[in-house]
N, C-alpha and C positions, 0 to 999 in steps of 0.2 A: 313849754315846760322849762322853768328854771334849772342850772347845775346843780344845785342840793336834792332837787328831786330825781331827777337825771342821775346825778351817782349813787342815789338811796336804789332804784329800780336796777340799772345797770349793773352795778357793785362795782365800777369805773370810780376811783376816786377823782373830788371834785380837782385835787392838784394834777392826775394824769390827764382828766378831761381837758385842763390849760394846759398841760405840757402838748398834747394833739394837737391844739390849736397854734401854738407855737410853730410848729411843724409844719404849720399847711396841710396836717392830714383829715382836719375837723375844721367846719364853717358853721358855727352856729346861723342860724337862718335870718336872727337879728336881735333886735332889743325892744327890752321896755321902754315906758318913757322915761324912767327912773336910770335906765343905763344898764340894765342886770340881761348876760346872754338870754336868751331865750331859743329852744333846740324844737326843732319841730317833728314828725315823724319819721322824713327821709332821712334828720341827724342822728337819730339814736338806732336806725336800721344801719346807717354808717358805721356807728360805736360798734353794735354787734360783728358788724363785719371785721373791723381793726381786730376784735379780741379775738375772734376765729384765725384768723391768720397767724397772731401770733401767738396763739397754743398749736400752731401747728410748726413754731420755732424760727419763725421770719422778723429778722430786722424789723424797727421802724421805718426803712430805708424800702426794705422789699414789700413792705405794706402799703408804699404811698407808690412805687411801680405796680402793685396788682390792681390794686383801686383805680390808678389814676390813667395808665398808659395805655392808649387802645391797640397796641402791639403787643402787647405782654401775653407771653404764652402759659398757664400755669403748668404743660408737665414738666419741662426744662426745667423751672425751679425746684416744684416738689422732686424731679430727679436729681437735683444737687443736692436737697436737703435730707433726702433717705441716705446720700454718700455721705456726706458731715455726719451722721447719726450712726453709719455701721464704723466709719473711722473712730470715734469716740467710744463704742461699746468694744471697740477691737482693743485700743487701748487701755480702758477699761478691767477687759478682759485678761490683758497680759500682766496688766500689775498685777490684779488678782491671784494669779500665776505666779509669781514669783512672789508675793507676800506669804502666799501657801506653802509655796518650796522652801524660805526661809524659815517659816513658823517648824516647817517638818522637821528642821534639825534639830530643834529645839535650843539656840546659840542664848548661852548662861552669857554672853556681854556685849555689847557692842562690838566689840573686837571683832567677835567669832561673827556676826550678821557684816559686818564689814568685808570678812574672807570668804566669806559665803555668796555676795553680790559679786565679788569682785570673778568668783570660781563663774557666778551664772554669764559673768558678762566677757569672757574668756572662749566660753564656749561655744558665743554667737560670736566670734572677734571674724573678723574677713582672710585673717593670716592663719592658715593651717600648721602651724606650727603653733601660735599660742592655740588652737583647740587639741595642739595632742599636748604640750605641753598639761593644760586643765584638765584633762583627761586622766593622762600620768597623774597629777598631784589628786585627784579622785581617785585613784585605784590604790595609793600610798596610803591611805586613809583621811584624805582632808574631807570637807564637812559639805560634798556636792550630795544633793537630792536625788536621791537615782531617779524619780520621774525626769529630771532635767536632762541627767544621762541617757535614758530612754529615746527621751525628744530627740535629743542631741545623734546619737546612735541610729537612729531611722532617717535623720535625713542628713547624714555625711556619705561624700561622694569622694572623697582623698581615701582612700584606700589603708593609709597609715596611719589618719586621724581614726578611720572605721575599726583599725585593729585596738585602738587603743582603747575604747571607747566599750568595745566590749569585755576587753579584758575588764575593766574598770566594774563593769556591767558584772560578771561572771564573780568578780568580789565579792558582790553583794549579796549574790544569792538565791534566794527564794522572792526576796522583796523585789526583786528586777523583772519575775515571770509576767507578775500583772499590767506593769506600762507596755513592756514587749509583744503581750497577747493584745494589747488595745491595736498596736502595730500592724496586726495580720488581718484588725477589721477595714484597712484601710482600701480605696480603690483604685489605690496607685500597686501595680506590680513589684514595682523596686523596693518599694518601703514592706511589703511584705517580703519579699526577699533579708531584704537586712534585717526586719526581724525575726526571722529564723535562723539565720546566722551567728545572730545573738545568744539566742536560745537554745546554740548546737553547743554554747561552751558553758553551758550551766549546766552540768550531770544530773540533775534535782529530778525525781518525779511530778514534778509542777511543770518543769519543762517539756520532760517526755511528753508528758498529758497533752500540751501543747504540741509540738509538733507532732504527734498523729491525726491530730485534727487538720492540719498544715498539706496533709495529707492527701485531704479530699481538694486542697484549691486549682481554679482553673487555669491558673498559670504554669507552664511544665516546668521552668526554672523554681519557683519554689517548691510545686509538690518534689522535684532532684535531691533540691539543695535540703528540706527535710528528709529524704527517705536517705540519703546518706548518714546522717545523722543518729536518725534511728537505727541505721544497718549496722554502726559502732556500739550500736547499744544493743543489741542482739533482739531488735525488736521486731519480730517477724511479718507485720503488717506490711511494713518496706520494700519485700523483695516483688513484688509486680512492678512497684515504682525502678527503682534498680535494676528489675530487669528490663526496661525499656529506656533507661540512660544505658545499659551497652546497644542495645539494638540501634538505639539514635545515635551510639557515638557521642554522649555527652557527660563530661566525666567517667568513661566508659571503663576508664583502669580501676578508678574510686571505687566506683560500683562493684565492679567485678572481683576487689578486694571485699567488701563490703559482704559480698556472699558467699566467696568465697569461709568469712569466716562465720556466717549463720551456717554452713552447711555439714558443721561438727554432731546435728543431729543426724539420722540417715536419712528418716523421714521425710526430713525438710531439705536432703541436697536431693533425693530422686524429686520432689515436686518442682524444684525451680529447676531442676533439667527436662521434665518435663514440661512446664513454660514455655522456656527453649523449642523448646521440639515443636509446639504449638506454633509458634511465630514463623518456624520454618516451612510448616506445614504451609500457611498461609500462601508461601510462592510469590511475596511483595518483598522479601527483602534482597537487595543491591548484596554484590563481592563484598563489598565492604564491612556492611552489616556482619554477611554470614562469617566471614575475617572474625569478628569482634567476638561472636558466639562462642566461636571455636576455642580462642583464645581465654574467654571467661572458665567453658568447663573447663579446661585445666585443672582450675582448682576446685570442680567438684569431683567427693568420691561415689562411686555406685556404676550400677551399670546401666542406670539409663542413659548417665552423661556417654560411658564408654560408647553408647549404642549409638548416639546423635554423632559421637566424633568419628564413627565409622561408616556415616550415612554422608559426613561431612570430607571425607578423606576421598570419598568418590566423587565430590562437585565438578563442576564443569569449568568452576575458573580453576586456574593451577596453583595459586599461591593459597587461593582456602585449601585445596584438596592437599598441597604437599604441609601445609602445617598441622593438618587435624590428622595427618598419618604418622606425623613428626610425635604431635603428644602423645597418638595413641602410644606409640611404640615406648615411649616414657612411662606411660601407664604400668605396659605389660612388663618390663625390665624392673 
């Protein structure tokens, strides 16, 4: 079979068919007597093979090692060539990302796409001071994407870069609830954490909505770090949560504030004292614990707290027993 019929059948053009041969990756099998390649059946099973390779993205280089090398292993390759392919869609993916976050401010000039990039590329900077620096100048009003803030704000670990980032966040509003809720889907603990933290300084019922769902998670640091939250917001789902950050001793004053000031209903301070009372019931919890209880009813009113601080005034350790006799007596005075 001649190259013109060979690249009509193949659809190998007849110049890439010489450029193969060039190569040493193509041997036509011989000639006419006239001089014209001539390809026989093994050569054009050849061609098919070349082309399969490389629509699977391999050099001319790694085509003539799979073909030719009897040592050649293909998953080692194809496993290089799936990493080149998620690095490139990765990158891909990140322009995309920020062509979107730029597009979102909608920048009327060059200029403002200039201060824009320069805000995004601030905020990834390795020096924690330019990301609170960008932060700050995002919370002043310059022209940052709150998705990027979002981003930004879920995965900072500087504590001072974190504060600033959601003040910046809480600026914004209503438009910050939704990167923040994407935050809570995540299956990292921490990043859910920090976005509820976010979420604690946005007063919005977008927010709220969000963290009582924050509620149900199985991490005990975020279901805390929401139900305090909620507890400032007189949101009464909170107090089971709260009342097992005092039992645990974890932000135990927070909390204990916390219900202190839900407990302006009466309804709602006799049932989170009876809570209380339940947990005590149980006969698991340590001095310390029963310490922390005591301390919490203080600031509920009614008598069922009185009742617990008088069951609590007779414990077995001395220092629960002398302070829950201590408030009683403040109670009755």
């Amino acid at each position: 079979m001649l190259i013109g019929e060979v690249a009509r059948r193949s659809g190998v053009s007849a110049r890439m068919l010489r450029h193969y041969e060039s190569l040493g990756l193509l041997r036509p099998a011989g000639r006419t007597g006239t001089g014209y390649r001539e390809y026989s059946g093994e050569d054009i099973r050849r061609i098919f093979h070349i082309e399969s390779l490389r629509s699977l993205g391999l050099g001319l280089r790694e085509v003539a090692r799979a073909l030719d090398d009897p040592g050649f292993t293909p998953s080692g390759l194809i496993g290089e060539l799936a990493r080149q392919v998620r690095e490139r869609v990765a990158a891909e993916t990140r322009l995309l990302t920020r062509l979107e976050r730029i597009g979102a401010t909608e920048p009327a000039g060059w200029e403002e796409v200039l201060r824009v990039v320069a805000l995004l590329q601030a905020l990834r900077s390795p020096s924690a001071r330019e990301r609170q620096r960008a932060a700050l100048s995002a919370a002043d009003g310059g022209a940052a994407p709150v998705e990027a803030l979002a981003e930004a704000a879920l995965g900072e670990a500087d504590p001072v870069v974190a504060g600033a980032l959601r003040w910046a966040l809480a600026r914004s509003g209503e438009a910050a609830v939704a990167p923040l809720a994407e935050g809570l889907r995540s299956s990292v603990a921490q990043v859910r954490r920090r976005a509820v933290q976010s979420l604690a300084e946005i007063p919005l019922p977008g927010a709220t909505a969000v963290l009582r769902a924050a509620l149900g998670d199985g991490d005990p640091r975020v279901r805390g770090c929401a139900a305090l939250a909620l507890g400032a917001r007189g949101v009464t789902e909170a107090v089971p949560a709260l009342t097992e950050l005092v039992v645990e001793g974890t932000n135990d004053v927070d909390a204990a504030d916390a219900l202190s000031g839900l407990a302006g209903d009466p309804a709602l301070a006799q049932r989170i004292a009876a809570g209380f009372q339940g947990r005590l019931d149980g006969g698991t919890l340590g001095p310390a614990a029963r310490l922390r209880v005591a301390q919490a009813l203080a600031g509920l009113p009614g008598e069922t707290a009185s009742g617990v601080l008088a069951r609590l005034s007779r414990d077995e350790d001395t220092t629960v027993a002398r302070t829950a006799a201590y408030l009683l007596h403040r109670r009755a005075a």
